[in-house]
C-alpha positions as a printed Julia matrix, in Angstrom:
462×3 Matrix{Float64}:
   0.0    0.0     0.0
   1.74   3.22   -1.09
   1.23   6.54    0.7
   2.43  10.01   -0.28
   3.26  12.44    2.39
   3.52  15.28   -0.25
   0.05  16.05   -1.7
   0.16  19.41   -1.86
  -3.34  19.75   -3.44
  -4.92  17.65   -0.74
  -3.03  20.05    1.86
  -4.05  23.04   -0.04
  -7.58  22.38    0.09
  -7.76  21.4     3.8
  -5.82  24.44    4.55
  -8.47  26.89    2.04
 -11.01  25.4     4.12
  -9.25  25.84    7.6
  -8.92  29.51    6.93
 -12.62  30.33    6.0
 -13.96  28.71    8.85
 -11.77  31.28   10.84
 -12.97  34.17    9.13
  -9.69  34.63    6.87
 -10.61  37.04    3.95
  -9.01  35.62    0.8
  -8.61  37.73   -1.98
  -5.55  37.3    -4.38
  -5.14  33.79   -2.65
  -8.55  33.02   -4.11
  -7.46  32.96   -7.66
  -4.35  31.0    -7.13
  -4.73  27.55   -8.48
  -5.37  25.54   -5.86
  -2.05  22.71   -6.08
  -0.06  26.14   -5.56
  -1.32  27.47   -2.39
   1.8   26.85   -0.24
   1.36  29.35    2.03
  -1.37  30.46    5.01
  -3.54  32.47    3.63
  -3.94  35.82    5.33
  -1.03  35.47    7.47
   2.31  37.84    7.31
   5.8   37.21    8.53
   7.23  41.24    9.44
  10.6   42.46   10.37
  10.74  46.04   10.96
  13.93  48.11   11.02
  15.62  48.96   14.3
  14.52  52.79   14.07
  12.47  54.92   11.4
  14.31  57.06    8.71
  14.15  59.95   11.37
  15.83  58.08   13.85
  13.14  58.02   15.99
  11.16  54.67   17.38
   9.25  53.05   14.92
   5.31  53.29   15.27
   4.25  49.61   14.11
   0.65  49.77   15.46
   0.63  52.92   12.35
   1.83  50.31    9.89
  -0.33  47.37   10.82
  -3.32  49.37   10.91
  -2.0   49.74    6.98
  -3.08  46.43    6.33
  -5.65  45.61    9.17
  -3.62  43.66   10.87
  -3.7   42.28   14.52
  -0.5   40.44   15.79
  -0.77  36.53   16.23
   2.72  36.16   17.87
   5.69  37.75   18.44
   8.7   35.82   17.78
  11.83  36.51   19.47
  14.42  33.42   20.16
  17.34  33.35   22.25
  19.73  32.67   18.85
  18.07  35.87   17.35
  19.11  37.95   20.54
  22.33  37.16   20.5
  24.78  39.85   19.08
  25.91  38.68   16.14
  26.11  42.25   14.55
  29.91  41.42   13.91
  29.12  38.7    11.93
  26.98  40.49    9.47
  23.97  38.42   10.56
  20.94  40.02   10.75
  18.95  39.29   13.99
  15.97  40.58   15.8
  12.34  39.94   16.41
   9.73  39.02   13.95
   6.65  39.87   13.64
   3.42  36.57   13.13
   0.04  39.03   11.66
  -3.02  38.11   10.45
  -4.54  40.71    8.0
  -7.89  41.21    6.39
  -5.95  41.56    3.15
  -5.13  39.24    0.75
  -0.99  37.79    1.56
   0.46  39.3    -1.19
  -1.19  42.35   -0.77
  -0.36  43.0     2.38
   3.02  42.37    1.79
   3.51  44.25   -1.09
   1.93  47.51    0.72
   4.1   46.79    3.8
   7.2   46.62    0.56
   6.56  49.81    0.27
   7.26  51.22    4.01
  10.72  52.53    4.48
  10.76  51.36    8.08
   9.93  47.47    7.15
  13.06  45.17    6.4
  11.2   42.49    5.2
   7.37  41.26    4.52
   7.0   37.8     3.35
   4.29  34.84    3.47
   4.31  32.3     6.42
   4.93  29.45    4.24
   3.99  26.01    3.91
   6.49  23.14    4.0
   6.33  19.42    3.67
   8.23  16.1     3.7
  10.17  15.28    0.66
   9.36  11.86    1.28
   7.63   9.12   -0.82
   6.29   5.69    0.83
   5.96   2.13    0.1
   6.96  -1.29    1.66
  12.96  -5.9     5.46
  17.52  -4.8     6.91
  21.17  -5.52    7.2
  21.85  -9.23    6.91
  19.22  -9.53    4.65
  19.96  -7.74    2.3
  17.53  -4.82    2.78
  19.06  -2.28    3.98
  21.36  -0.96    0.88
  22.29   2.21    1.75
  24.31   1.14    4.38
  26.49  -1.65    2.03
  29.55  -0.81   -0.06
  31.92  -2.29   -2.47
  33.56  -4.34    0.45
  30.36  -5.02    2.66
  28.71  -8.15    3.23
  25.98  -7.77    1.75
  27.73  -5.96   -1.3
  26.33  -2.93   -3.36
  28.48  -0.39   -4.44
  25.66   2.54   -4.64
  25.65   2.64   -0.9
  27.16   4.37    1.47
  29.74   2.64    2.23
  28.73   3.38    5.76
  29.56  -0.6     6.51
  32.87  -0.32    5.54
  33.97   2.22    7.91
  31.9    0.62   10.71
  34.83  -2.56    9.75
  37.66   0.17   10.59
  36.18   0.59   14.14
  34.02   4.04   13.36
  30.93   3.62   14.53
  29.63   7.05   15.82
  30.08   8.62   19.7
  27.41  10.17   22.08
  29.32  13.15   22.07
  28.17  13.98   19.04
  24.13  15.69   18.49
  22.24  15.69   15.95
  19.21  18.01   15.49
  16.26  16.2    13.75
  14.01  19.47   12.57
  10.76  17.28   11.01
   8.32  15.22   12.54
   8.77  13.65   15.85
  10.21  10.42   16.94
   9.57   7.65   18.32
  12.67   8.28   21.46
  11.34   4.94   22.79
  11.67   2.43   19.66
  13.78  -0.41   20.32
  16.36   0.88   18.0
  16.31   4.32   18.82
  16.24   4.38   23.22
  19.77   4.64   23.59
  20.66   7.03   21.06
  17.94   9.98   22.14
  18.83  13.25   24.11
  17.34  13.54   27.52
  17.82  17.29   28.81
  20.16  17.55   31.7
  19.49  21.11   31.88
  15.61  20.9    32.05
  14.05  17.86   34.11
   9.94  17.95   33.99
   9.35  19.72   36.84
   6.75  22.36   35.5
  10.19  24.84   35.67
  11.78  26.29   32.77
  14.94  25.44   34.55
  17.82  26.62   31.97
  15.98  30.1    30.95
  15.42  28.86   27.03
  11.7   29.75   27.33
  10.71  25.95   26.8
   9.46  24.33   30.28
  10.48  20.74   30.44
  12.26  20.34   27.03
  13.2   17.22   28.44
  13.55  15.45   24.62
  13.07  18.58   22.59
  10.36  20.84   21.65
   7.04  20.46   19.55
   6.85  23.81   17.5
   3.85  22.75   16.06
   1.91  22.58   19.18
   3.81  24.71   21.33
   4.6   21.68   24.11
   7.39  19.56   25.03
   5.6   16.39   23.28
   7.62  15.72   20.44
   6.6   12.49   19.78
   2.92  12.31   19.17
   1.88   8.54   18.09
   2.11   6.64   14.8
   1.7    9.9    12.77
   5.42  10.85   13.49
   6.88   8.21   11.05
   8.87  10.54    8.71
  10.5   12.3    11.97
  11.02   8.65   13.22
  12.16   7.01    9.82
  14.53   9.73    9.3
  15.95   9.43   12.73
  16.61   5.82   12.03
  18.6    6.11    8.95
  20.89   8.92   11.16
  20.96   7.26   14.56
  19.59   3.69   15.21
  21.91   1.06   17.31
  24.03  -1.22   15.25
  25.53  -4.59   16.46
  22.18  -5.12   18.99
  20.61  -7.99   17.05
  17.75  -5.62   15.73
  15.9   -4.07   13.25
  18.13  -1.86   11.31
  21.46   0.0    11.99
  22.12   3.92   11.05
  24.94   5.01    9.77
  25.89   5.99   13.18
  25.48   3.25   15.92
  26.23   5.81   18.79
  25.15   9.58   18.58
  22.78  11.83   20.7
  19.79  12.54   18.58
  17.07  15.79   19.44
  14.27  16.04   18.41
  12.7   19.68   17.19
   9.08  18.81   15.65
   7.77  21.78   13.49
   5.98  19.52   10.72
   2.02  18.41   11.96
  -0.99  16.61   10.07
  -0.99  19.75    8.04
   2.74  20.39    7.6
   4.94  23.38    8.83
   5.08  26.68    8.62
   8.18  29.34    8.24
   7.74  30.73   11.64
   7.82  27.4    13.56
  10.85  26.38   10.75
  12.63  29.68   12.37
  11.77  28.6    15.71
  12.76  25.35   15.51
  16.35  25.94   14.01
  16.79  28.38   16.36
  16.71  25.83   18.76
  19.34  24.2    18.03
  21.81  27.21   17.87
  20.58  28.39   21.47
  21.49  24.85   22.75
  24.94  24.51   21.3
  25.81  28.14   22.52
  23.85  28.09   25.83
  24.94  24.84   26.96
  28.14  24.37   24.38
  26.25  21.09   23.08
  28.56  19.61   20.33
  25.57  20.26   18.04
  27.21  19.35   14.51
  24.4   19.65   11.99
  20.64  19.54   11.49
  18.46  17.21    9.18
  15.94  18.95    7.3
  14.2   16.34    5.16
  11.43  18.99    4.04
  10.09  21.8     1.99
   8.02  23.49   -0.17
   7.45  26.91    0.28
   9.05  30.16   -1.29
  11.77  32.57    0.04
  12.04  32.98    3.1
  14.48  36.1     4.82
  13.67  34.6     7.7
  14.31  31.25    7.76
  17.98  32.07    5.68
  18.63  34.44    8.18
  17.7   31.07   11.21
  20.17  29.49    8.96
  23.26  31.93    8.71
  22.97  31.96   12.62
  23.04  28.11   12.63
  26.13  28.42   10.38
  27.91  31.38   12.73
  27.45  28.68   15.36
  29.36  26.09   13.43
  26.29  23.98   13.01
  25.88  22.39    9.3
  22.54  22.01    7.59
  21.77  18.93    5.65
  18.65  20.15    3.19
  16.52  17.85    0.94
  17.18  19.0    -2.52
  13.55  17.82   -2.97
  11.11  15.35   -5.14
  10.19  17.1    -7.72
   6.57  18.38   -8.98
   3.15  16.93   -8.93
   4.14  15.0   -11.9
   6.49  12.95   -9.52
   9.63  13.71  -12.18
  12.85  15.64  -10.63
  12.94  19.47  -11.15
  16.23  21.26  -11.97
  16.85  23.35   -8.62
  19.11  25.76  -10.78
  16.33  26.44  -12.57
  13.51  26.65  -10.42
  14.74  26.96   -6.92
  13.82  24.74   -3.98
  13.76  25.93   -0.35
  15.48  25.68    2.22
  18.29  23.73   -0.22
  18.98  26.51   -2.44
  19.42  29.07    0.14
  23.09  30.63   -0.57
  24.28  29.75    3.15
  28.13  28.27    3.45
  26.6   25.67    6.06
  24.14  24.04    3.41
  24.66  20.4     1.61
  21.71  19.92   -0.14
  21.08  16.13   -1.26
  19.87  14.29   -3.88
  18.69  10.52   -4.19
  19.9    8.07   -6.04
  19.12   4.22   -6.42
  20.63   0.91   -5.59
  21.56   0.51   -9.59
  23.5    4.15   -9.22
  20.63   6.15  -10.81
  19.19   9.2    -9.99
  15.82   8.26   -8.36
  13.25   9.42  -10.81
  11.36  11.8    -8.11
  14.89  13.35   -7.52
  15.81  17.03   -7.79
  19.38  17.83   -9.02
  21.19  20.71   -9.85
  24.82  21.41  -11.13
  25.43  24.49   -9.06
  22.43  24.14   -6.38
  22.44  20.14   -5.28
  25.99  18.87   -3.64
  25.87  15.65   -3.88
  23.73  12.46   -4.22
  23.07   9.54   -1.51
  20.86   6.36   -1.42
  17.1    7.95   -1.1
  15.12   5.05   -3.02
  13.61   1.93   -0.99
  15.5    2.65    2.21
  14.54   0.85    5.11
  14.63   2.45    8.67
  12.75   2.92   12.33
   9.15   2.96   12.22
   6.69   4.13   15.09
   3.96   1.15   16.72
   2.92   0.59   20.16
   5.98  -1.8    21.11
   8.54   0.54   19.33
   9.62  -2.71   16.98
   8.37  -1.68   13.6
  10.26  -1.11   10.95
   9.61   0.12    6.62
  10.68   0.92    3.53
  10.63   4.78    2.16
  11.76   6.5    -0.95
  12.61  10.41   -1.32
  15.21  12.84   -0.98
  14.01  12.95    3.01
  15.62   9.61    2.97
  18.89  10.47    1.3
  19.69  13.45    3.5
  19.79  11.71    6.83
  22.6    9.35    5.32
  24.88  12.87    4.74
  23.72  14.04    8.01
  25.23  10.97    9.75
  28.29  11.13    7.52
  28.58  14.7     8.98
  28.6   13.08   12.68
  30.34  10.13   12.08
  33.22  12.33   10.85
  32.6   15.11   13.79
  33.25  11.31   16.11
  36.72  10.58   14.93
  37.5   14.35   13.95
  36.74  16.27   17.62
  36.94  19.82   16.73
  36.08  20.48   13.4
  34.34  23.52   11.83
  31.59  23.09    9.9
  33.11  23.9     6.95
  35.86  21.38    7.44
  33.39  18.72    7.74
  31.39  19.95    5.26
  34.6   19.76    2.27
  35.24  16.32    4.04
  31.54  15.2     2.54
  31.67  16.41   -0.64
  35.59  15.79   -1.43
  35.35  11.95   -0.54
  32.18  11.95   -3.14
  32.84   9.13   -5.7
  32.36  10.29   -9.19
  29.09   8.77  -10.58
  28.21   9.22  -14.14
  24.12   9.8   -13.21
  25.34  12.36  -11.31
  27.96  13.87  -13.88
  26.35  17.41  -14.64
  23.63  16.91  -11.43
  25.22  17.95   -8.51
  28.37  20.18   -7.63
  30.78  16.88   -6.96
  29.53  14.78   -9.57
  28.95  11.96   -7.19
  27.61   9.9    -4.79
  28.29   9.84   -0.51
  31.47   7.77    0.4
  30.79   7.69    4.74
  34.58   5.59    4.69
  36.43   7.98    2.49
  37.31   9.93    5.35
């Protein structure tokens, strides 16, 4: 039985119907064609300037009463207060409005105001993830084989071979998991999952973060500290697997790291995620590795969708000034299920210009570029196994394992290349590990002309 967790018309129409029950005036949203509504409708993202043209305070209630706006949240992190004005990153609060004005309308009025930075849509994102129906000594689970594994397949990551030189991942390492939740209690996932020192459930918001009780993450999506919330958290849990589940136990599956700290950040519900609760959630992550100095080496961010964001690329470039690496989906393509050309029609967050990107493409267990796969020669990095990859699955006894397809499958492999190196490399910047990825690449002639290295992930050749 095959399932598709990227139906954008589906989501499009529940979310049209979501907003006229709550009294959301569409107007230019109205005439879009329906299987391109990826944003909520009647809903703005504002950043206004430090101080008006005059050098006085700026009067925002003036400019939202532009646009008949009332404020749904005001969004302020702990990563965005922290001076980074050396840097050249730009940080401060932001600005959740609903308006009786159609989105782009609003936005294009509030354009116009010298004392607004940026006005942009709360967008909509979604899994890149496709899927459909066994693991190692099987023969199932590929993307962990290479040319010298038992089971052999060259295509893979060669993730077994460097597990046969003794690397095999440490708990010093953490790895964000921005998606879904997870399943922290599966069977092959219990021992690898981050339990907050810093927070215990106490009804306290003990370290300050403005999360009470963080105690596995945070769930952006609801606003609580349940990140896992049943059987609908697969993708979060899948992806997880592929990263982070135990090897050598006798069970289920293995991930390309055996031993890491994995955390979850869930921004992505039944009706996917929005830009503001991406922002929040990536945020996060960069307030835990400087707050607590959390060997946070990268994020996996196995979704998509929307347009530009300001926002989320500046969430990013204060990721990157933290030394934290983001591993992006390069995505699945249209509604026609055939891979778009991200140099030509740009993909989000994977084609945002930031120095701490990899963006990933799929590939099969015959070396091909999976046929939902995005690419791009200047825009995709490189390409790892994304097609019929088997990995952790949430039930009720945490034993339950599946096969997906999509580049949200491929991009957990890189991200666990990125910690597996951070294990036997203590120390590294992000851009050293980063170079280490894509220069071990092995040249694959799919990928000649696809992505920037030409080839495929190579986990032992570093």
């Amino acid at each position: 039985m095959k399932k598709n967790t990227f139906l954008m018309l589906t989501f499009a129409l529940s979310t049209l119907i979501i907003s006229c029950e709550n009294d959301v005036t569409l107007t230019e949203e109205s005439a879009q064609n329906q299987t391109e509504l990826k944003f909520v409708p009647g809903e703005v993202l504002i950043k206004f300037k430090a101080t008006s043209i005059t050098g006085k305070p700026i009067n925002k209630s003036n400019i939202l009463s532009l646009i008949n706006a009332s404020v749904v949240e005001t969004i302020s992190t702990n990563a965005m207060k922290t001076s980074n004005t050396n840097k050249g990153i730009k940080d401060g609060e932001l600005l959740l409005v609903t308006t009786k004005l159609g989105t782009m309308e609003a936005i294009q009025m509030l354009k116009n105001s010298a004392d607004v930075e940026y006005a942009e849509p709360n967008w909509i994102y979604q899994h890149f993830e496709i899927s459909n129906d066994l693991y190692y000594t099987n023969g199932s689970l590929w993307g962990m084989y290479g040319d010298a594994t038992s089971p052999t397949n060259q295509f893979g990551s060669q993730a077994g071979e460097a597990w046969a030189a003794g690397k095999t991942g440490s708990n010093t390492v953490y790895i964000g998991v921005i998606d879904e939740g997870a399943q922290f209690s599966h069977e092959d996932l219990a021992a690898n999952f981050w339990t907050n020192p810093f927070d215990p459930i106490d009804g306290i918001d003990n370290d300050g973060n403005g999360y009470i009780d963080d105690v596995r993450g945070w769930d952006f999506d609801k606003n609580d500290n349940s990140t896992y919330d049943g059987t609908i958290d697969d993708h979060g849990t899948h992806v997880s697997g592929t990263i982070g589940a135990v090897g050598g136990n006798g069970k289920g599956v293995a991930g390309v790291n055996w031993k890491v700290t994995l955390i979850s950040a869930k921004f992505l519900g039944r009706r996917g995620g929005t830009t503001a609760n991406s922002i929040k959630a990536i945020d996060y992550f960069t307030d835990l590795k400087l707050r607590h100095n959390l060997n946070i080496v990268a994020t996996n961010n196995s979704w998509g969708g929307g347009g530009f964001s300001q926002g989320v690329q500046d969430a990013i470039e204060r990721a990157n000034a933290a030394n934290i690496l983001f591993c992006a989906a390069a995505g699945n393509g249209g509604s026609d299920g055939i891979g778009d050309n991200n140099d030509n029609v740009a993909n989000y967050p994977s084609n945002y210009p930031n120095a701490n990107i990899i963006a990933v493409a799929a590939i099969t267990s015959t070396g091909g570029v999976s046929s939902f796969s995005n690419f791009g020669a200047t825009k995709v990095d490189i390409g790892a196994p994304g097609s019929g990859i088997f990995s952790t699955l949430p039930n009720a006894t945490g034993n339950s394992y599946g096969s997906y397809n999509g580049t949200s499958m491929a991009t957990p492999h890189v991200t666990g290349a990125c910690a597996l190196y951070a294990s036997t490399h203590p120390g590294s910047s992000a851009a050293t590990i980063k170079a280490a990825i894509l220069n071990s690449a092995i040249p694959t002639s799919s990928l000649s002309g696809k992505c920037v290295t030409g080839g495929r992930l190579n986990v032992s050749g570093f």
